[in-house]
N, C-alpha and C positions, 0 to 999 in steps of 0.2 A: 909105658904106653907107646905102640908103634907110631912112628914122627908120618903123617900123612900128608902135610899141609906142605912138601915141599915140591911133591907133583904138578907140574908147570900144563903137563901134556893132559890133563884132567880137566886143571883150574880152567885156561883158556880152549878148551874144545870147540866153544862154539862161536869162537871169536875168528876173521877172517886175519888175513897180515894187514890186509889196512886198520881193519876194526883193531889192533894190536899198535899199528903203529900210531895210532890217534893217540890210544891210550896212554902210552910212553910220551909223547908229546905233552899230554893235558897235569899229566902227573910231574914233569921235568918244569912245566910252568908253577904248577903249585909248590914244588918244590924252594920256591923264592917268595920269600915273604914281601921284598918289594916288588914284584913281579904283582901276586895277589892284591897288594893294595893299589897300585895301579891300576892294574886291571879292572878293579870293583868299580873304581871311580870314574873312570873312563864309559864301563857298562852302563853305568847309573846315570850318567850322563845321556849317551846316545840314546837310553830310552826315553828319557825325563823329556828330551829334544824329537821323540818321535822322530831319529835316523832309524835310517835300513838296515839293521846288525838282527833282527831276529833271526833272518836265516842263517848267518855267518855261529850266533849262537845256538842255534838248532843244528846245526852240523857239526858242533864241536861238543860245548861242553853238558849241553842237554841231553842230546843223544846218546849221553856215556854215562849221564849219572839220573835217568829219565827213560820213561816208558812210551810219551807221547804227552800230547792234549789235550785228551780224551780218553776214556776209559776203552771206549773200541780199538783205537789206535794203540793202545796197548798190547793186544792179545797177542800179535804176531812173538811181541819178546815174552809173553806168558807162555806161552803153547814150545817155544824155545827151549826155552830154559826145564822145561815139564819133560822134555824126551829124557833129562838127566837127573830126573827126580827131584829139581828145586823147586817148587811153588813159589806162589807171590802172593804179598801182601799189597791191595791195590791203594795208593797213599796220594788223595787230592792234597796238593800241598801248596794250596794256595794259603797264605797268612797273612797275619798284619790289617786284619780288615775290622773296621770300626760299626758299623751299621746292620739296623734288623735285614734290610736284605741281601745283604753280603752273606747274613750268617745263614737263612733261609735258603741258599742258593745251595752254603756247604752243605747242608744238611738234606738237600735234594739228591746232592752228588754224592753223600757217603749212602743214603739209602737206594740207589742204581749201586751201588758196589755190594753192597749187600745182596740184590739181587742176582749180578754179577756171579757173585761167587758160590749160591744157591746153586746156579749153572753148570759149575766147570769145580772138577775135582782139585785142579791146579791153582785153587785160589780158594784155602780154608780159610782166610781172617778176612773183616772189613777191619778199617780204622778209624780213627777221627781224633786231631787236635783240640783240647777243651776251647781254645780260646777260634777254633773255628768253630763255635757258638753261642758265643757271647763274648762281651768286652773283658779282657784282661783286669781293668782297674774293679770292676762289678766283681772279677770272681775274687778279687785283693778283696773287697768291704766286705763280702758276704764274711769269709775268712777268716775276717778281725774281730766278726761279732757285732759291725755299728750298724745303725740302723738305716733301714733304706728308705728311700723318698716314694712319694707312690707311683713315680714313674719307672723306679728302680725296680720296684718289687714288681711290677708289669713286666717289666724285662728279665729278671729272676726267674721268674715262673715262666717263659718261654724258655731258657735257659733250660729247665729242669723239664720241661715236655719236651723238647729235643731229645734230652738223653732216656727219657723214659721211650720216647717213640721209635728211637733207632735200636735200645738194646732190647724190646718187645719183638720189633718185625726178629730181630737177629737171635734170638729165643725161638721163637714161632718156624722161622726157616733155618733152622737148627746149624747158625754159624754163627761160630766166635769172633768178638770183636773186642778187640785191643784199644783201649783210651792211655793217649799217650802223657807223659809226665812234663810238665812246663818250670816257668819261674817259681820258685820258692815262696815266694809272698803272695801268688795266688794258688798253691797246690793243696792248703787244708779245704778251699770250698770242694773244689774239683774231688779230690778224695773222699769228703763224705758223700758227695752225688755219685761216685762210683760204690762207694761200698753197701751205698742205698739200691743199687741194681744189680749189685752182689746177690746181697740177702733177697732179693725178687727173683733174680731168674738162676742164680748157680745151686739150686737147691736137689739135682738128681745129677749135672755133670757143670762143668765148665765154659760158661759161655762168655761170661763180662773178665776183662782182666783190665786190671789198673797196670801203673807204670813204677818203676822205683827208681830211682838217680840213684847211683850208690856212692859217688862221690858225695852225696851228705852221712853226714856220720849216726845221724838219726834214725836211717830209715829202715836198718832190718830191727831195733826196738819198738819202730812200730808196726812192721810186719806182725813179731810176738804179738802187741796187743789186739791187732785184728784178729789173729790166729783165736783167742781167746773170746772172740764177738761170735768166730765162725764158729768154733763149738758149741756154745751154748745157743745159739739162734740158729744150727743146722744150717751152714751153707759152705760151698767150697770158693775155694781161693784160687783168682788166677792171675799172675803175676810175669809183665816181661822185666827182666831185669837189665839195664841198664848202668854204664857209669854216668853220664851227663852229660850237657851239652852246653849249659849257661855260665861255665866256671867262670871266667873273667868276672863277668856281666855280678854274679852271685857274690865274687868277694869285693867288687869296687862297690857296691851297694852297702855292704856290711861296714864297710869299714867309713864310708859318706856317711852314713847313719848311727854308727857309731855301738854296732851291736858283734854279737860273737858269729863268722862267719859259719854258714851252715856244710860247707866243705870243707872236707878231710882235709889233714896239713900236711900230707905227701902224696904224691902217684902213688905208695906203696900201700898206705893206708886203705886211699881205695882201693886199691885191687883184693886186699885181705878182705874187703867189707861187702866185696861183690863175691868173694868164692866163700866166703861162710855164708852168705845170704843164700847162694846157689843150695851147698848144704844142710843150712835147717830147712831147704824147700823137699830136698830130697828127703829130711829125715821125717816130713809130713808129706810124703807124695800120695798116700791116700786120701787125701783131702785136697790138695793143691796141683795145679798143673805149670808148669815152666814154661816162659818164652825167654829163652837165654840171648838178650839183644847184644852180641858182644863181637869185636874185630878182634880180640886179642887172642894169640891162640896158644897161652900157656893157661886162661880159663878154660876155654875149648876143649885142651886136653883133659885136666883138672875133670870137668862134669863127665867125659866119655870114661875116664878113669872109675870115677865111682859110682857110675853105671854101670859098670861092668862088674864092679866088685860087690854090686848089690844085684846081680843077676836083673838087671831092666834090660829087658831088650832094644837095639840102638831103636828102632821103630815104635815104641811104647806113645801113643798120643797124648801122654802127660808130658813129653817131654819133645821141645823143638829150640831149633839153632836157630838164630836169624840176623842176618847183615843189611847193610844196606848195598840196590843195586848197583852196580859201576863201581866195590871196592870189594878189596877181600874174597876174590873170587877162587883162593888158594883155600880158602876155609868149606865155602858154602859146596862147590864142586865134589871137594875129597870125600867132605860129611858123608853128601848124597849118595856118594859112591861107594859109602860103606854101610849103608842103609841108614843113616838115621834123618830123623824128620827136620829138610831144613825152608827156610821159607825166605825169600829176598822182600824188602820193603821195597817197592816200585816207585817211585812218585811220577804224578802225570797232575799235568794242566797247562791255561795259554802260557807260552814261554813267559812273556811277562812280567806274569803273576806268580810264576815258579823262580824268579829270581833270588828272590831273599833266602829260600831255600839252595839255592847253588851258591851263592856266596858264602853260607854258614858251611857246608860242606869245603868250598875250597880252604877256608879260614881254618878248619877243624881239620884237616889232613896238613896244613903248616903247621899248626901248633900241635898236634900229637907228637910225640918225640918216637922216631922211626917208625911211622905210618907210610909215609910217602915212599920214603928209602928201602921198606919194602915189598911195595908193589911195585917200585922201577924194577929191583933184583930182579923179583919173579916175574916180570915181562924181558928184561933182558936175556935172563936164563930159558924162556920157552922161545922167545927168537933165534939164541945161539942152537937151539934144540931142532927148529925146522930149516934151520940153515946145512945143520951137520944131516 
């Protein structure tokens, strides 16, 4: 497969030298794990104390891994990034919130992106976090099978008219939305409410897709057995695939508790677990559609590889690339450039409230083993490039 992803002059096109030289900055910072821990604590501080740091972090590391605000404040880097054939995935990422109208609020905001994206060609997916609708611990019991209080089951059933309400409008105005994969001990409820709106609206193409961590070792077995609901009950499948995001968090749990961790025992293993997953989706792509969520670009290669060798065209709408904004823009830029369908997850909301999200992001570009090191190369290398 021709090596694409080391084109600097593509990846950064629409990046200015300052916007370049932030980059290198924010990246050279995460590159230090005491740096990041610092830093977190410091942030979390100034805000907890209501100092004046939102701007200083709205000019730094919001603006590089962040769309805006607001979903309007958005468009400018939507409409951007669309001259070069990326789309966006518009991602409230506000989290961590405990109350009915916290979750009420999400659920206003993912359905304005819905409509959003009804709008503008550059913006095929809504999305939404399960637990930006209800309480994490409610989707744990639901999950476990015990029984709920009757305040719970009040709650439950709000829980489940959210998801019926948002992947109906998103049915009805013919856009697909992406429900994203969380903690392990609350992802069987979250899964059978997605598979429950599977079987409702994926019944002529692909509208609802669930998520799959594939750093659990479980999850393309239970791909299989959905695969086997979806034929017999007539529905398709749609899937972003994913490695993970809660490793730590998933094995210091397993091992406090005293059970067999649900993640793979080497980075190798996942990665096998994620291109054989990618694989049996391809070897049912009449029935299923791909959201390949992935920075890594020997998968990248790997899925264009056997596209091609199964005659898919790179543009096929079963099939799309997708990263997240402000990383990996060696991947998302080249795809586009050689037609195939890629789409950036955006996140937007008050700085704030998008913190918890920047912080997982900087923590997760430390801990990937040559993540950081190489997006410094390829900003260093497109510097040397407009220098010469």
């Amino acid at each position: 497969m021709e090596k694409i992803f080391t084109n600097t002059q593509t990846a950064f096109a629409l990046k200015s030298d300052s916007e370049l030289e932030r980059a290198y900055f924010l990246f050279k910072m995460i590159e230090s794990q005491p740096l990041v821990r610092i830093g977190t604590a410091v942030t979390n501080f100034a805000l907890k104390a209501h100092l004046p740091v939102e701007g200083l972090i709205r000019s730094t590391v919001f603006d590089h891994f962040c769309g805006g605000v607001n979903e309007k404040d958005c468009l400018t880097v939507v409409d951007n990034m669309f001259t070069k054939g990326v789309s966006s995935v518009l991602d409230y990422s506000v989290e961590g919130k405990e109350v009915e109208d916290q979750f009420d609020a999400a659920f206003e905001m993912v359905l304005k992106t819905i409509e959003f994206a009804k709008e503008r060609d550059a913006i095929p997916f809504a999305v939404f976090k399960p637990t930006g609708l209800g309480r994490l611990a409610l989707y744990q019991k639901v999950g476990e099978n015990k029984e709920l209080n009757a305040s719970e089951q009040t709650e439950w059933n709000k829980v489940e008219e959210r998801y019926e309400k948002l992947c109906k409008v998103a049915h009805d105005k013919d856009v697909a939305i992406l429900i994203d994969a969380e903690e392990s001990w609350m992802q069987d409820a979250a899964d059978d409410l997605v598979t429950k709106m599977m079987k409702k609206y994926n019944k002529e193409k692909v509208i609802v897709f669930n998520t799959l961590q594939l750093y659990r070792w479980d999850r393309l077995d239970y791909l299989k057995k959905l695969n086997e609901e979806a034929k017999k009950e007539n529905f398709k499948i749609g899937m972003k695939l994913v490695r993970g995001a809660y490793l730590e968090k998933e094995n210091e749990r397993a091992k406090e508790n005293d059970y067999k961790s649900p993640i793979c025992v080497t980075k190798k293993a996942t990665d096998d677990n994620y291109d054989e997953t990618v694989t049996y989706m391809l070897d049912h792509i009449e029935t299923m559609t791909i959201f390949a969520g992935t920075h890594n670009e020997e998968s990248s290669y790997m899925l264009m590889q056997q596209m091609k060798e199964r005659n898919i065209a790179p543009n096929d709408t079963r099939i799309w690339f997708g990263q997240l904004y402000g990383m990996s823009d060696n991947i998302s830029y080249n795809l586009a450039a050689h037609g195939y369908n890629v789409a950036k997850y955006l996140p937007f909301g008050p700085v704030r409230d998008v913190m918890p999200y920047l912080i997982r992001r900087a923590e997760e570009n430390t801990s990937v083993a040559g993540q950081t090191s190489r997006e410094l190369s390829l900003i260093k290398a497109e510097k040397q490039r407009r220098k010469l």
